[in-house]
MILOLUM-156513 format. One record per residue: x, y, z of N, C-alpha, C in turn; residue number from 1. Coordinates in nm, 2 decimals, always signed. Each point is the difference from the previous one (the first is absolute). Example, Ala and Ser with C-alpha at 12.3 -4.5 7.8 and 13.67 -1.06 7.14 Angstrom:
<tivos>
- n.X; n.Y; n.Z; ca.X; ca.Y; ca.Z; c.X; c.Y; c.Z; pos
- +1.32; -0.57; +0.78; -0.09; +0.12; +0.00; +0.09; +0.12; +0.00; 1 $
- -0.04; +0.11; -0.07; +0.09; +0.11; +0.00; -0.08; +0.11; +0.08; 2 $
</tivos>
This chain:
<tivos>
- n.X; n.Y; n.Z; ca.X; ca.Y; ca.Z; c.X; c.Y; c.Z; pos
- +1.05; -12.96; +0.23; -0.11; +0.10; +0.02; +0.04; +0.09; +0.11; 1 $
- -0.01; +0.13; +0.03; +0.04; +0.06; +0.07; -0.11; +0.02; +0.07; 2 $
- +0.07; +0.03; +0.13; -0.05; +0.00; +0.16; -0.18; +0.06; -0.02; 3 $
- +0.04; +0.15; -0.01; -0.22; +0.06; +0.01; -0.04; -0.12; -0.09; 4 $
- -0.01; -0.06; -0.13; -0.05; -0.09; -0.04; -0.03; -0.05; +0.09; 5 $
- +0.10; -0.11; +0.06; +0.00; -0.15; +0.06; -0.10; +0.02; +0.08; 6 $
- +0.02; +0.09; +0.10; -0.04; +0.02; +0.11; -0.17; +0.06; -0.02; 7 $
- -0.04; +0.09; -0.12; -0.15; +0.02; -0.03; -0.09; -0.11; +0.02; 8 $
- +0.10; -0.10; -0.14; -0.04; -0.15; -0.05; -0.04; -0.10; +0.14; 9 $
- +0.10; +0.02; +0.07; -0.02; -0.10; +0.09; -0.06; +0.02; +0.10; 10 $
- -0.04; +0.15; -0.03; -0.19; +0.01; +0.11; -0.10; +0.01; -0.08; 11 $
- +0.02; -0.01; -0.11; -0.14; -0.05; -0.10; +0.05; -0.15; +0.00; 12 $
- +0.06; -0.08; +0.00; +0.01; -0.15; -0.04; -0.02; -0.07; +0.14; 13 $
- -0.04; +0.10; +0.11; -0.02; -0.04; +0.14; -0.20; -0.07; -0.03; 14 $
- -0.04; +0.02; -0.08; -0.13; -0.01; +0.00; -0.05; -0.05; -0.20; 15 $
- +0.15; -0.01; -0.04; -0.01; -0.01; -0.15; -0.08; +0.12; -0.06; 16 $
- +0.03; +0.12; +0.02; -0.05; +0.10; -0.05; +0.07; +0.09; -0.10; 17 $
- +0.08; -0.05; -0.06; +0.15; +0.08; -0.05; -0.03; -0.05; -0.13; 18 $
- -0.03; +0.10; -0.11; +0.01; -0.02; -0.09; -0.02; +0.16; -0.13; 19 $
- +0.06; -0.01; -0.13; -0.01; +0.12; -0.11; -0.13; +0.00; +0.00; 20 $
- -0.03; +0.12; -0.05; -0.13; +0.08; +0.01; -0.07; -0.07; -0.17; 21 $
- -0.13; -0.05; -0.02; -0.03; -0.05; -0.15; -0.07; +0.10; -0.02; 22 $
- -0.05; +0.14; +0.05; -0.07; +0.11; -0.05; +0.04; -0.01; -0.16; 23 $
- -0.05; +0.02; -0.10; +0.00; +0.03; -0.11; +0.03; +0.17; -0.03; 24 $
- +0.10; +0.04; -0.09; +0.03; +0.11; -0.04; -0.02; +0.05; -0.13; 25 $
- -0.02; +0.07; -0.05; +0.04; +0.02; -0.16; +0.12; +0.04; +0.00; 26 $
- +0.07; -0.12; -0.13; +0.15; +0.05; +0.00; +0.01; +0.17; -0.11; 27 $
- +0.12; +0.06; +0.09; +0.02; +0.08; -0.06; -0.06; +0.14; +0.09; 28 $
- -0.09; -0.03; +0.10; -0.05; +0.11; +0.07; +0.06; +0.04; +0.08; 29 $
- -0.01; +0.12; +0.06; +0.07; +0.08; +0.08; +0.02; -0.03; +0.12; 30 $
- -0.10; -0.09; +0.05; -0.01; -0.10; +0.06; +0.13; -0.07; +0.10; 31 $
- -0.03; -0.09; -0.14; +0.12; -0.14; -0.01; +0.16; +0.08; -0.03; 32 $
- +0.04; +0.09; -0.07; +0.09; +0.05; -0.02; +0.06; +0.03; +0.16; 33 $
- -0.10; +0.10; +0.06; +0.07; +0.01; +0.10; +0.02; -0.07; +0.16; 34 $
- -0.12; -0.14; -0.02; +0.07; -0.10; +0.05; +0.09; -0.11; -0.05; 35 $
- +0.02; +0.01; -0.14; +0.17; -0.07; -0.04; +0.09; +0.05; +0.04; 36 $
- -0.03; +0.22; -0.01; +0.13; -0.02; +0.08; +0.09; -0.01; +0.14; 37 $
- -0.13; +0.00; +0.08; +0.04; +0.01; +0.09; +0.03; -0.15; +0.06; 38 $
- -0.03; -0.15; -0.05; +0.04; -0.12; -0.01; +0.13; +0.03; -0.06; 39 $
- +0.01; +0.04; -0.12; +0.15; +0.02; -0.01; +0.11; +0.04; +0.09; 40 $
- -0.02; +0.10; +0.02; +0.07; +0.09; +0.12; -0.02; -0.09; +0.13; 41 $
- -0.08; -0.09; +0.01; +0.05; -0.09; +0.13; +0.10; -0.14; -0.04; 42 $
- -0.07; -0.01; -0.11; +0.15; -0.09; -0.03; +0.11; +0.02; -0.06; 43 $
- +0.02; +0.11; +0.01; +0.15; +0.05; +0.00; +0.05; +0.00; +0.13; 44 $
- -0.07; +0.03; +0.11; +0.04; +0.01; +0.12; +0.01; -0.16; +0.07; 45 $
- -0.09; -0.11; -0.09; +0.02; -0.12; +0.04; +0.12; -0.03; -0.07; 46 $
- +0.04; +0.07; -0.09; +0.14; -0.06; -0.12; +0.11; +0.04; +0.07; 47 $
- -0.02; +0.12; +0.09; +0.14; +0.06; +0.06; +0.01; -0.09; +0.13; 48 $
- -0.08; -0.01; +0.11; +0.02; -0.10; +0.06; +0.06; -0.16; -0.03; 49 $
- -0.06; -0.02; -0.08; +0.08; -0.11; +0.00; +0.16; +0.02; -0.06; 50 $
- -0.01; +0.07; -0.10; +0.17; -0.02; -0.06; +0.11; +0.11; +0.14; 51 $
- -0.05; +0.08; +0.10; +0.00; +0.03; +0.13; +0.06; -0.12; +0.12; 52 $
- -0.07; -0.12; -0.05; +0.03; -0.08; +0.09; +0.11; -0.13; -0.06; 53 $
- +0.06; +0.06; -0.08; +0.12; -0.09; -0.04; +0.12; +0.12; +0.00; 54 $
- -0.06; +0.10; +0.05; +0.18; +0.11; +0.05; +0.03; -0.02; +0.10; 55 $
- +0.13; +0.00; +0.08; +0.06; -0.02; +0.11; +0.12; +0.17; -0.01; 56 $
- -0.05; +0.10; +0.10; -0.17; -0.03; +0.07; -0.07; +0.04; -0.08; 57 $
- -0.16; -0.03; +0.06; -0.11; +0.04; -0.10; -0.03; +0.17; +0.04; 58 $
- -0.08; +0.05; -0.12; -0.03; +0.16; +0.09; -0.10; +0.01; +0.10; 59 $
- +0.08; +0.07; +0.10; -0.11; -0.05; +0.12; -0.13; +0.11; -0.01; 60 $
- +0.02; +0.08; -0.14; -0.12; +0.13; +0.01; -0.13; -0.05; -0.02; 61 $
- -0.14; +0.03; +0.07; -0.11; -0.05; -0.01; -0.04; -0.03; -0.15; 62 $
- -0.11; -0.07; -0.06; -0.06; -0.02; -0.07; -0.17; +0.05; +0.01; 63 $
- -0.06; +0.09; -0.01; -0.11; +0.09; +0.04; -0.10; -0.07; -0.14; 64 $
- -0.12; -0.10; +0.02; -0.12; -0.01; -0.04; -0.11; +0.02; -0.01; 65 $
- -0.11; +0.09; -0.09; -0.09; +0.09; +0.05; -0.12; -0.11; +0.01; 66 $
- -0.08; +0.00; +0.05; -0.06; -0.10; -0.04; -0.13; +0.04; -0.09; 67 $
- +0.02; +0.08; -0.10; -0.04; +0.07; -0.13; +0.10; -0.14; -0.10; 68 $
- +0.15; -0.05; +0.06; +0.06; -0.05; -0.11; -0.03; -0.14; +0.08; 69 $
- -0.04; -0.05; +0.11; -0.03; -0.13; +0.02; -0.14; -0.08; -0.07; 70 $
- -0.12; +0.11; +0.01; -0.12; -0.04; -0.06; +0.01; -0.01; -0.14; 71 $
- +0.10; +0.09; -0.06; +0.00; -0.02; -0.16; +0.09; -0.10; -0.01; 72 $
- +0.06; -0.07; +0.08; +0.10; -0.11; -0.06; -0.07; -0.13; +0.01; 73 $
- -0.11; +0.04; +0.10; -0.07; -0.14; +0.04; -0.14; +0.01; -0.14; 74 $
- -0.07; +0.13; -0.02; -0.06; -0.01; -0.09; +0.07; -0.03; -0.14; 75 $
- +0.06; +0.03; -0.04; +0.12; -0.06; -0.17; -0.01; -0.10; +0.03; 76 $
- +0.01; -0.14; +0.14; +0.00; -0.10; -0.01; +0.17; -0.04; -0.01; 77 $
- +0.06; +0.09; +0.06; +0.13; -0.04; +0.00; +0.03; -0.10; +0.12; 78 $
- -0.08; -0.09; +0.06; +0.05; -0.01; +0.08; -0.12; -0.15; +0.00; 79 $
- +0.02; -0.17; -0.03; -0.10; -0.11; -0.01; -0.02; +0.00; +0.11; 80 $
- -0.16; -0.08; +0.00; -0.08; +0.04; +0.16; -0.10; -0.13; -0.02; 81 $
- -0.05; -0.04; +0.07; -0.08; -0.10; +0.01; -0.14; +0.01; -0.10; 82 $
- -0.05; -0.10; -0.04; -0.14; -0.01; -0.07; -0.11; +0.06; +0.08; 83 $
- -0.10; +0.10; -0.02; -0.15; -0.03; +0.10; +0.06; +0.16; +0.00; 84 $
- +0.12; +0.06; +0.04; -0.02; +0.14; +0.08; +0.01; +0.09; -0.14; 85 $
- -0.10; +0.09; +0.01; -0.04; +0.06; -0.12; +0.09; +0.18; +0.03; 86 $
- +0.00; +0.04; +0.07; +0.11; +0.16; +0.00; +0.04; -0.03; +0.14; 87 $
- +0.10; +0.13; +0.02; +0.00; +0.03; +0.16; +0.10; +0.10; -0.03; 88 $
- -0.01; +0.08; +0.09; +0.07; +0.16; +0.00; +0.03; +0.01; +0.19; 89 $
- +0.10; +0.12; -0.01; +0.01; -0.06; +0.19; +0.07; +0.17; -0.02; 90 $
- -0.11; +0.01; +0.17; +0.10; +0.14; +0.07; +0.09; -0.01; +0.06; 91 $
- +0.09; +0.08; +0.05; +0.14; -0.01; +0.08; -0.06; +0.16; +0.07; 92 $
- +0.01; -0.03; +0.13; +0.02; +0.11; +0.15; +0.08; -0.08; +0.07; 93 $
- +0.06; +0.13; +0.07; +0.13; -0.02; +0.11; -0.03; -0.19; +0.08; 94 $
- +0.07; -0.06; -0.06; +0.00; -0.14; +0.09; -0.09; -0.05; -0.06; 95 $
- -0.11; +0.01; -0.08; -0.06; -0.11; -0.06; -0.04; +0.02; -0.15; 96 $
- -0.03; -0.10; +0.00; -0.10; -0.08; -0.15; -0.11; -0.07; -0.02; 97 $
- -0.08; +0.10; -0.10; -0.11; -0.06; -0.04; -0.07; -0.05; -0.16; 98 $
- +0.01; -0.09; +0.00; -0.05; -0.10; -0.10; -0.15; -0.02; -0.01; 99 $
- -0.03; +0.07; -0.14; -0.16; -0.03; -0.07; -0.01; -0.05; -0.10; 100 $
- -0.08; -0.10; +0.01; +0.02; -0.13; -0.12; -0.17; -0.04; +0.01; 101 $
- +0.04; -0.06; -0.11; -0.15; -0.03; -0.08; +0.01; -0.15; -0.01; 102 $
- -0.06; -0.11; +0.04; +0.07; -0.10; -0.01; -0.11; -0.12; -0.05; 103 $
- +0.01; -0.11; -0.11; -0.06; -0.06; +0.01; +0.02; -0.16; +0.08; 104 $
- -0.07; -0.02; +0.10; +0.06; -0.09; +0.12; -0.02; -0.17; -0.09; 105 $
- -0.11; -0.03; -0.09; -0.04; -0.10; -0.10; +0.14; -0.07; -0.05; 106 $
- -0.01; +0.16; -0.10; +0.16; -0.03; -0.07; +0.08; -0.02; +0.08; 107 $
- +0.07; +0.05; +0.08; +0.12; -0.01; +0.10; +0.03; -0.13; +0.07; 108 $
- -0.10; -0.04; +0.07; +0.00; -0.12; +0.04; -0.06; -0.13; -0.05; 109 $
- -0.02; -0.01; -0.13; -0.08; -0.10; -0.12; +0.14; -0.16; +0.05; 110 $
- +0.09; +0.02; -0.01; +0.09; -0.14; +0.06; +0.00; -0.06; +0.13; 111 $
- -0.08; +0.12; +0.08; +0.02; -0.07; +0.17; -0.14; +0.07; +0.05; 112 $
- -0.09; -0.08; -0.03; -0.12; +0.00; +0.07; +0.01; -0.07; +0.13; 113 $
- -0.10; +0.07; +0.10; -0.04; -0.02; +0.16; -0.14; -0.02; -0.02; 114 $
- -0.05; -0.04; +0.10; -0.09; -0.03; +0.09; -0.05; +0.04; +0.12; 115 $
- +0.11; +0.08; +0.02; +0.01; +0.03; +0.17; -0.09; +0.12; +0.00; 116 $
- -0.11; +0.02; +0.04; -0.06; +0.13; -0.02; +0.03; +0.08; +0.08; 117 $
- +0.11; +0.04; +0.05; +0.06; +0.12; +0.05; +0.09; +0.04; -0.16; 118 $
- +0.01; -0.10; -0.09; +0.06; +0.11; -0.09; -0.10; +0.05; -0.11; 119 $
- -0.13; -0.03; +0.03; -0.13; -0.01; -0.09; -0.01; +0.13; -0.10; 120 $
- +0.10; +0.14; +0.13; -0.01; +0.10; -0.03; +0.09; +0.05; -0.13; 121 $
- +0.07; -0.09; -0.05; +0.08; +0.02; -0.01; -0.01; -0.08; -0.18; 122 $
- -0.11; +0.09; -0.05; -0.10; -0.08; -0.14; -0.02; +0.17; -0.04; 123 $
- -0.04; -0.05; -0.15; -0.06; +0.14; -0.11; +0.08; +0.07; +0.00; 124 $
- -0.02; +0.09; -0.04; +0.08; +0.19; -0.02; +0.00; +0.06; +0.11; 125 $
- +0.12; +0.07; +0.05; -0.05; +0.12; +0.10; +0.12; +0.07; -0.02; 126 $
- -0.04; +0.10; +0.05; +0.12; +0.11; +0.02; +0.05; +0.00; +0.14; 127 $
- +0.17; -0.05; +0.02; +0.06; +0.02; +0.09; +0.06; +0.06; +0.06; 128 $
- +0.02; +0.07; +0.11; +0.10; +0.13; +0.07; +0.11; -0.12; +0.12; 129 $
- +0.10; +0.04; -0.04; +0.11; -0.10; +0.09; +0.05; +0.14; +0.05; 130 $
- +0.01; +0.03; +0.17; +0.07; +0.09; +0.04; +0.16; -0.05; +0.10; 131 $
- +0.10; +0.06; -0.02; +0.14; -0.11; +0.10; +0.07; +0.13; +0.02; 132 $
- +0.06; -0.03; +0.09; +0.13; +0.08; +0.02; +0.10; -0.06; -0.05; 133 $
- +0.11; +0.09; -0.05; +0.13; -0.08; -0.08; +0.13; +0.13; +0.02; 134 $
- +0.09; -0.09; +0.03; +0.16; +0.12; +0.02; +0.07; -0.17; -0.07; 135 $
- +0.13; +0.06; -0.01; +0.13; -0.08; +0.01; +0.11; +0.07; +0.02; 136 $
- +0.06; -0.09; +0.09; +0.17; +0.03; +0.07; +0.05; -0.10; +0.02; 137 $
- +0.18; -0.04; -0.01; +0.06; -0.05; -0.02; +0.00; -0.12; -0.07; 138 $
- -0.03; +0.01; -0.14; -0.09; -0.09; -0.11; -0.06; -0.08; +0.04; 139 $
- -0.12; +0.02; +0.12; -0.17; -0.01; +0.00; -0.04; +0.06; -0.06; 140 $
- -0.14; -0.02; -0.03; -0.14; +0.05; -0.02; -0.11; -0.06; +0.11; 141 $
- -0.02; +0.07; +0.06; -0.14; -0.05; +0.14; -0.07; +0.07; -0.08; 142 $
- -0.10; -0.15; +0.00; -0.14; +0.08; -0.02; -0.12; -0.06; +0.08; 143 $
- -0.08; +0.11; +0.04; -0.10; -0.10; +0.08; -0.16; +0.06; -0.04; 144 $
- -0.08; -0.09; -0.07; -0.12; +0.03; -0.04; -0.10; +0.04; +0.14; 145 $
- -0.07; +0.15; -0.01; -0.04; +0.03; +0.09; -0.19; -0.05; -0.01; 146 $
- -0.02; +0.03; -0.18; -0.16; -0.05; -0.01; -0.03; -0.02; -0.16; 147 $
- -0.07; -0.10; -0.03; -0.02; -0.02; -0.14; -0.20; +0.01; +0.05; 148 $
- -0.05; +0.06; -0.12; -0.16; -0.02; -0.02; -0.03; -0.01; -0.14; 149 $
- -0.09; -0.10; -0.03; -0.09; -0.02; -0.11; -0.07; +0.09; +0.00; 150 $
- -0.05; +0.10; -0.13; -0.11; +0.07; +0.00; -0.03; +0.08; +0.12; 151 $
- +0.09; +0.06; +0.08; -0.02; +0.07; +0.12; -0.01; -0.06; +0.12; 152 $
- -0.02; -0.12; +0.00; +0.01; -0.09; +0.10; +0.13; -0.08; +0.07; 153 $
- +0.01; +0.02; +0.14; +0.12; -0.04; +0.01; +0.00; -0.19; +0.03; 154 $
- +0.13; -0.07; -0.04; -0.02; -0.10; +0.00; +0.10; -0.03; +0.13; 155 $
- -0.09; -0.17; +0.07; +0.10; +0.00; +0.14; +0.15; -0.09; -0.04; 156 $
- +0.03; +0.05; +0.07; +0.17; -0.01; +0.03; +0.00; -0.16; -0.02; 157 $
- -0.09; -0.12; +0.05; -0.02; -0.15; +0.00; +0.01; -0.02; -0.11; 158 $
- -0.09; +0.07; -0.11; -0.06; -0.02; -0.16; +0.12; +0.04; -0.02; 159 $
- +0.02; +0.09; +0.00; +0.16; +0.05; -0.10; +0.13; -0.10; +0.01; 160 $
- +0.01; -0.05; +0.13; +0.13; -0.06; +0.01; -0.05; -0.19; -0.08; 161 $
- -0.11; -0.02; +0.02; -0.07; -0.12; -0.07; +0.05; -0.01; -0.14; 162 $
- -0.05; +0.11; -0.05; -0.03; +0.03; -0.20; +0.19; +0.03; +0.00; 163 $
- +0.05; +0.05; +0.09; +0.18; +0.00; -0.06; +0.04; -0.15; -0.01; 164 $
- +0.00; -0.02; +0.10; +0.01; -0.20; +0.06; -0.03; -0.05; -0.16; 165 $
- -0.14; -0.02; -0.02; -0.02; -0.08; -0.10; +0.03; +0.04; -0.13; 166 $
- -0.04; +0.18; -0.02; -0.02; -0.01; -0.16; +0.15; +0.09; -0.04; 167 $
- +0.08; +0.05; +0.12; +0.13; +0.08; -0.03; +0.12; -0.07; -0.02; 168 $
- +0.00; -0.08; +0.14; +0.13; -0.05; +0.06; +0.06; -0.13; -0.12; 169 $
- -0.13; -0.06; -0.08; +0.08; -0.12; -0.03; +0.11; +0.06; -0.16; 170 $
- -0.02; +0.16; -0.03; +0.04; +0.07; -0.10; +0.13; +0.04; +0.07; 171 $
- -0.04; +0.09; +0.09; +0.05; +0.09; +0.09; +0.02; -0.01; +0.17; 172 $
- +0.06; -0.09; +0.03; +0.02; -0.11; +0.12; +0.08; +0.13; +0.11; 173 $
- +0.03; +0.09; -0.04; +0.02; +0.13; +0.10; -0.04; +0.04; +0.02; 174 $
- -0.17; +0.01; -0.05; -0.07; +0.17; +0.01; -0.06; -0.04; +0.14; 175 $
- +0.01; +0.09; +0.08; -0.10; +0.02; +0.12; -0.04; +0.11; +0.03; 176 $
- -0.10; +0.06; +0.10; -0.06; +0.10; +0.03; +0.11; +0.09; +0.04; 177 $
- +0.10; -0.08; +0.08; +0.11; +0.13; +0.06; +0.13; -0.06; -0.04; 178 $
- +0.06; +0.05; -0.08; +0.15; -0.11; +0.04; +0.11; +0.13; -0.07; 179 $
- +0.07; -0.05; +0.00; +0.17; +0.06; -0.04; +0.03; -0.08; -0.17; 180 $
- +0.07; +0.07; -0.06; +0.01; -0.04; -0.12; +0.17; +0.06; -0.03; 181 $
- +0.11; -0.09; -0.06; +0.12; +0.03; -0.02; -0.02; +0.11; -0.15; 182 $
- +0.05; +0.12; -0.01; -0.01; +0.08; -0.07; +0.10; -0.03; -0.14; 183 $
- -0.02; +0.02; -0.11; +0.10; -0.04; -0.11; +0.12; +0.09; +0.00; 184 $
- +0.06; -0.06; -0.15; +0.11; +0.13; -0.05; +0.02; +0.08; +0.10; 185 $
- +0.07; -0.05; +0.10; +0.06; +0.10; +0.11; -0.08; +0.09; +0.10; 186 $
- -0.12; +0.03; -0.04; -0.11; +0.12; +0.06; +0.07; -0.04; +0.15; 187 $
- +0.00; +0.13; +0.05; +0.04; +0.00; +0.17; -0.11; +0.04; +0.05; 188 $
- -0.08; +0.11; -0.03; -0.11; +0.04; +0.05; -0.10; +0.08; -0.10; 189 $
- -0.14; +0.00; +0.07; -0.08; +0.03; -0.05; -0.10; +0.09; +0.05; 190 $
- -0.07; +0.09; -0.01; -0.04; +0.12; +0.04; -0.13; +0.05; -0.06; 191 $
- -0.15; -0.05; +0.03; -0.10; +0.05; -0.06; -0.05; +0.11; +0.06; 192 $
- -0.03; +0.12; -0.13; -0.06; +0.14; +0.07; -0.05; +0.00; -0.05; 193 $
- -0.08; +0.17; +0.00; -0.17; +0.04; -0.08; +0.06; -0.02; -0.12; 194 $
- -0.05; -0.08; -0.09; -0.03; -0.04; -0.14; +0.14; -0.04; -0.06; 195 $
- +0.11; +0.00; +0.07; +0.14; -0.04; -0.04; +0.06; -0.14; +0.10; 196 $
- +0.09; -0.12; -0.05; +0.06; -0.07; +0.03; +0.11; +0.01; -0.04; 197 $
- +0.12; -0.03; +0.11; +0.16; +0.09; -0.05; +0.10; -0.16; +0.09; 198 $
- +0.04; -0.03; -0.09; +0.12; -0.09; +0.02; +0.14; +0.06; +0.00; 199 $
- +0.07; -0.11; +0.08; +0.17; +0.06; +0.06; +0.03; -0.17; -0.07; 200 $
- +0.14; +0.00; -0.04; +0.09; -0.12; -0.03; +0.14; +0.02; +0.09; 201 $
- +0.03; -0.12; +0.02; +0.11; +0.02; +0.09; +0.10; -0.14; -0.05; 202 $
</tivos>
């Protein structure tokens, strides 16, 4: 999976919020055509990367992502995501990412129920905003979640790192609020701006 992927995913999978959009379309509308194609056109750019990272050398010319072709790749559902999270679309400005998701917390966590009522909040439907900062250099990705809120509300830093512990980590035993992540298929760096994410291979 290439780098802007990984690196979106893994500030939505910071809070399990990462998942294809189930909006319903009518097939054939004008719609849906022209978010197929712009899913398409990102997975060509996911297709060059990778066959990219079996040349010696690889081309070191950027790979430029609009995130017009991130939200349609995630809405086509090109991309499996956890049970419970119902859409999510995400902005890109200079240095960060933002992730809005719709999430059913029921479904999501139906195998690993708590008790602990610090995670009480963390029940029914709500709509999620995960905000982080995210770069990569020298095949990192740093990302560090700056605020996640339910419904407008922000949630504390205690609760969040709790509900990863219990209901992320035993899937996803890396995810944490801040950490570093080894980049794939060669990505050397990574570069989020207004509405574009642009990858280097080295």
């Amino acid at each position: 999976m290439q780098a802007l992927l990984r690196l979106t995913t893994s500030l939505a999978l910071f809070s399990i919020l990462c998942a294809p959009s189930s909006a319903i379309q009518t097939a054939g509308s004008e719609t849906t055509r022209v978010q197929i194609e712009a899913a398409d056109s990102m997975q060509r750019k996911v297709d060059f990367l990778k066959r990219n990272a079996t040349l010696t050398p690889a081309d070191p010319r950027p790979t430029v992502f609009s995130q017009t072709e991130i939200n349609a790749y995630f809405a086509q559902r090109r991309v499996p995501m956890p049970e419970g999270v119902k859409s999510v679309t995400f902005t890109l400005e200079t240095g960060e990412v933002t992730a809005r998701t719709h999430v059913d917390f029921d479904e999501l966590t139906a195998k690993a129920r708590s008790n602990n009522p610090l995670l009480a909040i963390f029940s029914g439907t709500h709509d999620v905003q995960v905000v982080a900062t995210a770069d990569g250099s020298e095949g990192t990705a740093h990302v560090s979640v700056k605020s996640v809120a339910l419904d407008g509300v922000g949630i504390p830093r205690m609760a969040l790192e709790m509900f990863i512990e219990r209901f992320v980590n035993p899937k996803f035993p890396t995810v944490r609020l801040d950490g570093d992540y080894k980049l794939p298929v060669r990505i050397d760096t990574v570069q989020i701006g207004h509405r574009t994410g642009t990858v280097t291979q080295k």
